[in-house]
Backbone bond lengths (Angstrom), bond angles and torsions (degrees), N, CA, C in turn:
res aa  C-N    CA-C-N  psi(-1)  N-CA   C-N-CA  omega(-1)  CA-C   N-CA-C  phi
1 X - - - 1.461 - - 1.519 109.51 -
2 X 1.150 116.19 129.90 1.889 127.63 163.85 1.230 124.56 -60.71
3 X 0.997 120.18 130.31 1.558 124.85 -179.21 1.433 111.17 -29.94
4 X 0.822 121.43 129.42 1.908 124.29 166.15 1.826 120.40 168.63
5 X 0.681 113.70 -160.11 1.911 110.63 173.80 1.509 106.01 -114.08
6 X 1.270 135.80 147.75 1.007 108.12 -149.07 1.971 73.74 -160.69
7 X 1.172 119.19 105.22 2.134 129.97 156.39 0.884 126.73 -79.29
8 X 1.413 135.48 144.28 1.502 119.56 -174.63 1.962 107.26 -101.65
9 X 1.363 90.94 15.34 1.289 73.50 160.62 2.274 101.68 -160.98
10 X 1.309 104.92 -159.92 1.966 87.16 -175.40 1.393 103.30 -89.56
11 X 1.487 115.79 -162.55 1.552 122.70 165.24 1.166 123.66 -65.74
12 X 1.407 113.73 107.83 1.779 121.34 -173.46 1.144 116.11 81.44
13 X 1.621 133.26 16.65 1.180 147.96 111.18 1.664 117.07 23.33
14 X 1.518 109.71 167.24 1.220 132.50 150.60 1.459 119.81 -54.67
15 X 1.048 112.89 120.48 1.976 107.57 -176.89 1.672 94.52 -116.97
16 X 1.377 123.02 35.94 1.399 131.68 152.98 1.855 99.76 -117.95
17 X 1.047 136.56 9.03 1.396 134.92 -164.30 1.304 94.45 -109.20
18 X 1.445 129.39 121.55 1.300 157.57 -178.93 1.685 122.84 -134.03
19 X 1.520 119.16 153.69 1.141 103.71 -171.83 1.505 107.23 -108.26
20 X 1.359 121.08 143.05 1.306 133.32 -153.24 1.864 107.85 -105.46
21 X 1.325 113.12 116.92 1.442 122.61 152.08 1.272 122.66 -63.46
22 X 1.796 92.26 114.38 1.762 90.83 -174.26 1.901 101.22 -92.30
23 X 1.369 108.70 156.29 1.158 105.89 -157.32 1.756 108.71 -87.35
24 X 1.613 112.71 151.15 1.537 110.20 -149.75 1.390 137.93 34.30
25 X 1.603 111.66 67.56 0.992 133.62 -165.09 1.587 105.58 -158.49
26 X 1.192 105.84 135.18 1.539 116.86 -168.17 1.931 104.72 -100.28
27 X 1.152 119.73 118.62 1.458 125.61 -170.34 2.185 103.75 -101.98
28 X 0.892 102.29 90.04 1.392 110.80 179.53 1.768 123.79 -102.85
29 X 1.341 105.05 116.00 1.460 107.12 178.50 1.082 112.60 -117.35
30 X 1.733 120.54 171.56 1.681 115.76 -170.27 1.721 119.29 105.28
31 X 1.416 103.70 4.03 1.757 117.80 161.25 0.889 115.90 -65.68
32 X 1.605 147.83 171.60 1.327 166.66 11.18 0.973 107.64 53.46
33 X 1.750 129.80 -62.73 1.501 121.39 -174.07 1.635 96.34 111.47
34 X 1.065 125.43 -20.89 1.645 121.21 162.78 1.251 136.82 -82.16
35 X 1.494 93.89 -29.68 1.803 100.23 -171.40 1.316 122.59 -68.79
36 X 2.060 120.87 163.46 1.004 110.92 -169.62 0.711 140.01 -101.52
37 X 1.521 103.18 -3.42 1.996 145.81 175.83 1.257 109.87 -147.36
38 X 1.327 105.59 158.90 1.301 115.07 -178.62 1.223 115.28 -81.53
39 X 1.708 147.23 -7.74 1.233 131.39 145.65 1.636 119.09 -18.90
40 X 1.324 115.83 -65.34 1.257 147.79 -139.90 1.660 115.06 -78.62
41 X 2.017 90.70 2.05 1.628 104.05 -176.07 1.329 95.76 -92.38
42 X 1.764 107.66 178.83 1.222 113.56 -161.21 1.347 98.25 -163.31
43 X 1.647 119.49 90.68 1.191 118.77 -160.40 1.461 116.17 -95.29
44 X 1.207 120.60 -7.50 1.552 137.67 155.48 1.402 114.23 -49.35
45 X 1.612 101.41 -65.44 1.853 109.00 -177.78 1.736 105.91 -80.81
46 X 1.025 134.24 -35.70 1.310 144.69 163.74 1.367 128.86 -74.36
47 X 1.332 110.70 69.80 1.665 108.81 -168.16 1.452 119.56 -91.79
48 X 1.318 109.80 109.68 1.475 135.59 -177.64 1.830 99.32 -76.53
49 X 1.130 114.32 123.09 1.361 119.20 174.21 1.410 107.75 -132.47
50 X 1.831 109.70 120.29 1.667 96.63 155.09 1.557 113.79 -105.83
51 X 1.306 103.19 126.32 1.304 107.63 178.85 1.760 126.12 -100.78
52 X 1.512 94.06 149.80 1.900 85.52 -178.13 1.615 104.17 -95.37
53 X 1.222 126.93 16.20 1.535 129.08 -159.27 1.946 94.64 -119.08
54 X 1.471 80.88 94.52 1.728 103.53 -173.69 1.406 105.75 -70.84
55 X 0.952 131.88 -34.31 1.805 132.82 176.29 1.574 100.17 -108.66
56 X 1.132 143.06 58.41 1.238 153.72 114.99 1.213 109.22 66.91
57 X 1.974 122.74 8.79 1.428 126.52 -165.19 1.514 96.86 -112.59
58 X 1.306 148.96 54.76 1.248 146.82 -147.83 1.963 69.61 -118.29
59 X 1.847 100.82 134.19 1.619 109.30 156.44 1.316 93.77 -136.87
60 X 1.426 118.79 122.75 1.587 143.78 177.25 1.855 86.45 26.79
61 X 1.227 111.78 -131.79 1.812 96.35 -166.72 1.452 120.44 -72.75
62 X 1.268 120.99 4.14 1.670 121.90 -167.66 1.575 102.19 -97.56
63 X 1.251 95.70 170.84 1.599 125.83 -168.46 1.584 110.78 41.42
64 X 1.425 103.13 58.00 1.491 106.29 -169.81 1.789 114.06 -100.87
65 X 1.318 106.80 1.72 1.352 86.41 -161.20 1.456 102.26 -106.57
66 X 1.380 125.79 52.57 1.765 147.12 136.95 1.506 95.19 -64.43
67 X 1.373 102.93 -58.48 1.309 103.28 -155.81 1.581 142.85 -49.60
68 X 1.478 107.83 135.67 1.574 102.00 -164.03 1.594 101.41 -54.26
69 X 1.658 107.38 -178.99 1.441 116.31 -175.19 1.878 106.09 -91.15
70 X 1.170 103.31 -32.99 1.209 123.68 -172.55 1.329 139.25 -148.61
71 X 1.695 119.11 106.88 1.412 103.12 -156.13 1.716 127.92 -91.95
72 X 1.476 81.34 -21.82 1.926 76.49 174.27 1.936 91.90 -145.38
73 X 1.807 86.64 152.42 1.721 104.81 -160.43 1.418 99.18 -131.01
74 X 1.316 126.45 123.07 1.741 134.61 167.62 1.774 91.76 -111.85
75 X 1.143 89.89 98.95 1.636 97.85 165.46 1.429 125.99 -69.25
76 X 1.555 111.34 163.39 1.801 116.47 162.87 1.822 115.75 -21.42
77 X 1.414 110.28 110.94 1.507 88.68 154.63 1.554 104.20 88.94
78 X 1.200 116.42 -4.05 1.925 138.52 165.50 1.840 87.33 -61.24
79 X 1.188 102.70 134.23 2.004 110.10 158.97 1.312 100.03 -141.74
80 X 1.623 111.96 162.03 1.180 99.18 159.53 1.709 124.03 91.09
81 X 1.567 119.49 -27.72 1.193 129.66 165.76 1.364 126.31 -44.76
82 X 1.585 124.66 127.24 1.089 112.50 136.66 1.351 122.96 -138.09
83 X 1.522 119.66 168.30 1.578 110.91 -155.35 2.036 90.00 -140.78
84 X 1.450 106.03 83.05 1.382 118.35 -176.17 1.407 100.56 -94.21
85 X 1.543 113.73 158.76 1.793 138.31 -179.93 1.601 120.37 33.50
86 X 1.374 98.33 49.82 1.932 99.64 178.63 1.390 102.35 -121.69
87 X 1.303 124.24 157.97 1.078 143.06 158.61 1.784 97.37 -94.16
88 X 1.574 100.82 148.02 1.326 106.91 -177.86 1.666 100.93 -148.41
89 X 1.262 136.60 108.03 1.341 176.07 127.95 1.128 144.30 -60.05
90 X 1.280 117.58 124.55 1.586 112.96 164.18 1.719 108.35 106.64
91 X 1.059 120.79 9.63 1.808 113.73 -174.73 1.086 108.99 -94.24
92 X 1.102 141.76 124.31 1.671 173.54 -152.27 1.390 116.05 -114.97
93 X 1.333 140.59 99.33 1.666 122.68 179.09 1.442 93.16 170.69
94 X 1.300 113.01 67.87 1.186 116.79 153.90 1.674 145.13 -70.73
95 X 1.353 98.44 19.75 1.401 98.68 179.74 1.230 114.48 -120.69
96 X 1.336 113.36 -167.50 1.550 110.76 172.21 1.582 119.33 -102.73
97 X 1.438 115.03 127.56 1.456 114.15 58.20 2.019 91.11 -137.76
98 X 1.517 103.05 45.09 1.835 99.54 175.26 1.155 126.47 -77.15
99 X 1.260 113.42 105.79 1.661 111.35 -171.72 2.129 103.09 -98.41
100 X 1.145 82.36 155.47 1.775 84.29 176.31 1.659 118.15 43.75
101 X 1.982 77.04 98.32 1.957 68.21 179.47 1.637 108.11 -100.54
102 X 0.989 115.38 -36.66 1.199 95.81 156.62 1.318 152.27 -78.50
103 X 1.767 103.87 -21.61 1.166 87.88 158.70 1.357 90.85 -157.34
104 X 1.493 137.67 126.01 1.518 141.56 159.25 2.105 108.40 -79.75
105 X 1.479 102.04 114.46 1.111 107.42 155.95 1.738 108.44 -94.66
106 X 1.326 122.98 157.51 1.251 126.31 -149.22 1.427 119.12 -166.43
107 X 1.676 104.87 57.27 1.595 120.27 -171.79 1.814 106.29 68.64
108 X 1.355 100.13 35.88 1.514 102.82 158.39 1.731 120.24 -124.93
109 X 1.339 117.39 -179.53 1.486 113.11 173.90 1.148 115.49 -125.53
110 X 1.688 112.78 115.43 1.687 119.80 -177.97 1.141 131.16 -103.40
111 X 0.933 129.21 163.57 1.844 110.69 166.02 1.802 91.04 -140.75
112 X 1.802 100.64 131.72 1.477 87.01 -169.45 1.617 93.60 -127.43
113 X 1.106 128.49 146.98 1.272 126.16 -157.05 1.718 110.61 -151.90
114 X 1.332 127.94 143.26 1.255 144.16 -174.73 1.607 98.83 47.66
115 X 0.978 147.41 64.16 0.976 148.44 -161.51 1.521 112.24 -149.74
116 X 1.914 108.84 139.86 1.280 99.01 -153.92 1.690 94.42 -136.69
117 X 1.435 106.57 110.53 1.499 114.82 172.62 1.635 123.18 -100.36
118 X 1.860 110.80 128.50 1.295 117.27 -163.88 1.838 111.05 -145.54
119 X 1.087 108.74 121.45 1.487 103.35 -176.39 1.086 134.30 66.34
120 X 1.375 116.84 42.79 1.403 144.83 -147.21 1.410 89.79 -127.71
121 X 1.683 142.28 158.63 1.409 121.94 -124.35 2.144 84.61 157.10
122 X 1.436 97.64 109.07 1.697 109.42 170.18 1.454 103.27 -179.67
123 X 1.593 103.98 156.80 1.330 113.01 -176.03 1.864 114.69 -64.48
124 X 1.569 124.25 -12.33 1.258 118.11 161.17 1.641 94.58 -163.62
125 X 1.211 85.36 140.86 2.094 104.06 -170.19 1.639 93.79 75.49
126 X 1.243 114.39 126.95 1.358 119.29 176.70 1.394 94.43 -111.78
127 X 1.471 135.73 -54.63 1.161 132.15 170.13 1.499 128.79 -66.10
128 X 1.607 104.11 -37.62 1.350 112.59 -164.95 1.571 117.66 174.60
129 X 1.650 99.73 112.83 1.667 96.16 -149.28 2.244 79.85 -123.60
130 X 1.370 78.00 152.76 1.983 93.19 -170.74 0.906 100.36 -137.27
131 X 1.621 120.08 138.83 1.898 123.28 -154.29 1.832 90.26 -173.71
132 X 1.009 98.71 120.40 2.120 104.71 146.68 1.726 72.71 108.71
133 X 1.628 88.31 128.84 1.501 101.58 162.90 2.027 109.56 -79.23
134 X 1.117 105.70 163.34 1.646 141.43 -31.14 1.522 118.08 -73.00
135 X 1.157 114.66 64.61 1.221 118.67 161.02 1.539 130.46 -68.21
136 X 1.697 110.23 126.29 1.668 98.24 -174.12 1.604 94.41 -128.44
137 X 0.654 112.22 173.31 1.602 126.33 -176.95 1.624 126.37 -151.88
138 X 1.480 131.93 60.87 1.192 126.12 168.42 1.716 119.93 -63.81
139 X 1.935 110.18 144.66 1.382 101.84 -153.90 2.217 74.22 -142.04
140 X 1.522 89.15 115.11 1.571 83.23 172.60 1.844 105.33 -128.95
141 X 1.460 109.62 143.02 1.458 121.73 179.62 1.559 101.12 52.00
142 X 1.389 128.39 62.41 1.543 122.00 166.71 1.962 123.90 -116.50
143 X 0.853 116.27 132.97 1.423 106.78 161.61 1.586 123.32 -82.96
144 X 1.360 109.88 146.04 1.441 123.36 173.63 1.431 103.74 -122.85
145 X 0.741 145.58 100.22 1.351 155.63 174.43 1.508 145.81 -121.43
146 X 1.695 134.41 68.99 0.844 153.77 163.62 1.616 96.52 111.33
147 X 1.129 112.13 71.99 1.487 130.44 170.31 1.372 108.50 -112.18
148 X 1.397 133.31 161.08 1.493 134.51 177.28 1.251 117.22 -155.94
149 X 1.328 133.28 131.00 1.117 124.59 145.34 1.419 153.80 -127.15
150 X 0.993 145.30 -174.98 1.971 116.47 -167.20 1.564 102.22 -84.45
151 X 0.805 130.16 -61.67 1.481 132.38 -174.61 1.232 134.78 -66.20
152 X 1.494 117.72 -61.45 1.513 116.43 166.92 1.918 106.62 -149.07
153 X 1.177 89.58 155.14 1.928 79.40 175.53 1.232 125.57 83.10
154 X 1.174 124.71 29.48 1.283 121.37 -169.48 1.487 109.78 -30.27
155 X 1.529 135.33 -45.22 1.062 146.95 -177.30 1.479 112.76 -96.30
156 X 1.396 113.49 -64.19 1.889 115.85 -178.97 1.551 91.61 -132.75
157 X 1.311 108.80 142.86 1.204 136.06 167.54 1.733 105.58 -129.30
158 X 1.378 115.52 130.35 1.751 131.30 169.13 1.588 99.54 -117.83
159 X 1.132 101.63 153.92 1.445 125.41 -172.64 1.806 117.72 -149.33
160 X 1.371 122.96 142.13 1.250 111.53 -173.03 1.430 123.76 51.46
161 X 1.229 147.68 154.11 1.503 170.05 -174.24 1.507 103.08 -32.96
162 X 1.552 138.93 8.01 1.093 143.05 -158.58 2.189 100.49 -87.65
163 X 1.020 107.26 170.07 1.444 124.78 179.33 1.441 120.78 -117.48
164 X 1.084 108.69 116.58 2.153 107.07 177.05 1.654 94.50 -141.47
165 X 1.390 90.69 126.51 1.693 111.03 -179.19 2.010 96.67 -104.92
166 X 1.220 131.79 143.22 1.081 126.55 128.59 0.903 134.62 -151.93
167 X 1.822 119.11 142.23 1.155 145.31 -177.13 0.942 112.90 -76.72
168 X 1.577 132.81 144.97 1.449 143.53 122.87 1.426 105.13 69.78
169 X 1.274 122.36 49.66 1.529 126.98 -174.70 1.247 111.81 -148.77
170 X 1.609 112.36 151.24 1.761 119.06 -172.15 1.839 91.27 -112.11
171 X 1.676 80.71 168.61 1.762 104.63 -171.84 1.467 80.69 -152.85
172 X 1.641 92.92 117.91 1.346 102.90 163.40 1.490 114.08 -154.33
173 X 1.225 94.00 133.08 1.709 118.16 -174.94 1.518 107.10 55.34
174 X 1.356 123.82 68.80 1.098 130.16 162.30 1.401 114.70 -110.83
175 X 1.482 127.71 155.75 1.070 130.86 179.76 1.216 128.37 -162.51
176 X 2.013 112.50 152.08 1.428 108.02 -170.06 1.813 86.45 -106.21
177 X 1.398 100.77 141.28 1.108 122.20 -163.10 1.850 123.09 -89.74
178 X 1.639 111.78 -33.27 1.602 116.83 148.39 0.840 97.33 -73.08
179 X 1.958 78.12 175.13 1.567 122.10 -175.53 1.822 102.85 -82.88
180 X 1.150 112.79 -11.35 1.518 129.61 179.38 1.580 100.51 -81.88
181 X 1.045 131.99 -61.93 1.437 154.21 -146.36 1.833 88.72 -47.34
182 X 1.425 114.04 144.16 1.591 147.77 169.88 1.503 116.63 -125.93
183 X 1.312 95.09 96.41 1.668 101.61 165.80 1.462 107.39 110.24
184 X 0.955 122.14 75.76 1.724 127.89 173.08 1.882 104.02 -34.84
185 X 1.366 113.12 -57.95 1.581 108.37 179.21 1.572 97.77 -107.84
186 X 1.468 138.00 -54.70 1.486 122.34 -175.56 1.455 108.20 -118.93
187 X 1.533 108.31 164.89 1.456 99.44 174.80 1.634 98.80 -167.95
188 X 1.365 112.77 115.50 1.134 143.11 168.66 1.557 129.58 -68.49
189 X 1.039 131.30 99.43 1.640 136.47 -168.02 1.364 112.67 -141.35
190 X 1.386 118.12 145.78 1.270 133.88 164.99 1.985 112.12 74.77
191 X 1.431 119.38 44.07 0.952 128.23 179.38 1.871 123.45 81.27
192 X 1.364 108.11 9.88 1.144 117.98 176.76 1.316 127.55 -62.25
193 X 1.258 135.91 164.80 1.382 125.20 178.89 1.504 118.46 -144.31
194 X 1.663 111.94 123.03 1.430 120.44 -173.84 1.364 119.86 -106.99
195 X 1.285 113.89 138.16 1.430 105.31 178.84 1.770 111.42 -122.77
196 X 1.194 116.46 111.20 1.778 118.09 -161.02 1.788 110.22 -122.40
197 X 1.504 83.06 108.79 1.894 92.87 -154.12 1.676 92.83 -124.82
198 X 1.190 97.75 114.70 1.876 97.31 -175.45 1.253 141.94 55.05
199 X 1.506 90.90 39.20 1.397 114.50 168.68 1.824 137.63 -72.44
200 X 0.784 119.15 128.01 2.000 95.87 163.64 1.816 102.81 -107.95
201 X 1.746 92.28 145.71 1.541 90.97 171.21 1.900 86.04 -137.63
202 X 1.635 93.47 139.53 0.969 97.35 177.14 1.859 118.42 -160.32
203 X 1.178 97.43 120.11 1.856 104.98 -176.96 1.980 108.56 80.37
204 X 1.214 102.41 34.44 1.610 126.26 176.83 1.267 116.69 -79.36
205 X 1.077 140.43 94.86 1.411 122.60 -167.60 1.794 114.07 -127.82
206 X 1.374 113.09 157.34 1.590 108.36 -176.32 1.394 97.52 -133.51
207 X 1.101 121.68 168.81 1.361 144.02 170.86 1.148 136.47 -85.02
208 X 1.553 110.96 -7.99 1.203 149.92 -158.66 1.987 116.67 -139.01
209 X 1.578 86.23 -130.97 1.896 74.86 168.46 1.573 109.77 -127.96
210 X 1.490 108.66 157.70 0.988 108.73 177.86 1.683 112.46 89.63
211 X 1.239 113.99 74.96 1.753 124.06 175.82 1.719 87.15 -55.79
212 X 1.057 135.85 -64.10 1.749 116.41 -151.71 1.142 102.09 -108.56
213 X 1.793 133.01 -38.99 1.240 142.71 -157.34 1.261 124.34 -162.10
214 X 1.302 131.65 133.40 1.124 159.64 -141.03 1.289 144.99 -127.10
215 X 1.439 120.43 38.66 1.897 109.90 -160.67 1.403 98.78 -90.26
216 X 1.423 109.05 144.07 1.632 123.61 -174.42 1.763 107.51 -149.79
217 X 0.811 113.05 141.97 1.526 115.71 173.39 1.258 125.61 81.12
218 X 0.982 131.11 49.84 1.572 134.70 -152.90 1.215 108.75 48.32
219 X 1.104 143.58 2.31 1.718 125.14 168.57 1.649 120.07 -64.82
220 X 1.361 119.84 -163.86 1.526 104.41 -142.04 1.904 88.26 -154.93
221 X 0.930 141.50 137.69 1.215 136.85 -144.68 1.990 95.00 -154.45
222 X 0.747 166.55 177.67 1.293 154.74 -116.16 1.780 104.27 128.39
223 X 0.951 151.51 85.60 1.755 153.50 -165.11 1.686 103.73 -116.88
224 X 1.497 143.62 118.45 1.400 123.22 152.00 1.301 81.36 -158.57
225 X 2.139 98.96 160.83 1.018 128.54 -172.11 1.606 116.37 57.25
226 X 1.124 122.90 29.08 1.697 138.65 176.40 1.106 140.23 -52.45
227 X 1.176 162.36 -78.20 1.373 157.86 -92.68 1.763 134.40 -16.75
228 X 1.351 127.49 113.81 0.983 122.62 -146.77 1.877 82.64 -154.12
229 X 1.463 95.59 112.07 1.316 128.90 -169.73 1.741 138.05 -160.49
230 X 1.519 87.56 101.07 1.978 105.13 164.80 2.257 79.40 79.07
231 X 1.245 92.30 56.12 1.724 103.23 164.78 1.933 84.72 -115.10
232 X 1.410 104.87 154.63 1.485 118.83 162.84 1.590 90.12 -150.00
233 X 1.962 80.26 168.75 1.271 96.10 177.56 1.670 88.28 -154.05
């Protein structure tokens, strides 16, 4: 995909219309629109954005409620995905029962990479919530950055027996927003398992427990090589 902003649906749209990962298929942003391979992209200078902000008036959290619930979906039975050099923005759905506003994986396997999530907004996983075995989710070099959600995860929320690895990525100023809420940036429940290897978390906060991170319920939490700084809860 070529640099540009990119909705999954027009102005005043469907705010159930999301864009769909087709399964074993590589999703790459950060083109020009000339090149002849994908080496040759450049997802820094070429910023690929999918946005959930259907009328294009989104200011930091206001004039949000255009906005779709959810912007990108790896369904049941998805393998093989990956979703490299996008910015992902703008999802709105703070209530229950909206999981993953930016992005719900959903008993599939992703690997999501250079990729930069911001203002993304659901009642658990604000950025990116992972549920239904065998779902795995590797996350290398990404930002999460000022995402929230009410319940747990301001940023990633896992649920059930599922797997989320991440690499080499910051969380900053994300937050779970109740007095209930687990995990200002991640939050682990119901036997899930995280693996958090060269991370920074920093200025993450919850309302609840857990300013950066969160394991609860038999899940399984794994932390080295870290930094984890001026998070409260």
């Amino acid at each position: 995909m070529a640099a540009g902003t990119y909705t999954p649906d027009e102005p005043g749209g469907d705010r159930t219309a999301t864009f769909g990962l087709a399964s074993g298929v590589g999703h790459y942003g950060g083109f020009t629109g000339s090149e002849t391979s994908r080496d040759q992209r450049n997802p820094r200078a070429n910023i690929t954005i999918l946005s959930g902000d259907l009328n294009g008036d989104d200011t930091g959290w206001l004039n949000r409620s255009d906005n779709v619930e959810r912007v990108v979906l790896a369904e049941i039975g998805g393998r093989g995905i990956t979703l490299d050099g996008f910015t992902i923005t703008g999802a709105y759905a703070p209530v229950v029962p909206s999981w993953g506003g930016g992005m719900y994986v959903r008993g599939a396997t992703v690997v999501i990479r250079n990729c930069f999530f911001s203002y993304n907004e659901a009642y658990a996983g604000g950025a990116l919530m992972v549920s239904h075995v065998p779902a795995q989710v590797d996350v290398f070099g990404c930002m999460f950055i000022e995402n929230k959600a009410q319940n747990s995860g301001g940023a990633i929320t896992m649920i059930d027996s599922v797997v989320v690895n991440v690499f080499d990525s910051a969380f900053i100023r994300n937050a779970g927003t109740l007095t209930r809420a687990f995990g200002g940036s991640i939050g682990a429940t119901v036997g899930a398992t995280v693996g958090i290897n060269g991370r920074t978390f920093t200025q993450n906060s919850s309302a609840g427990h857990g300013g950066a991170v969160a394991s609860i319920a038999s899940s399984h939490a794994t932390i080295t090589d870290s930094i984890f700084w001026d998070n409260t809860s």
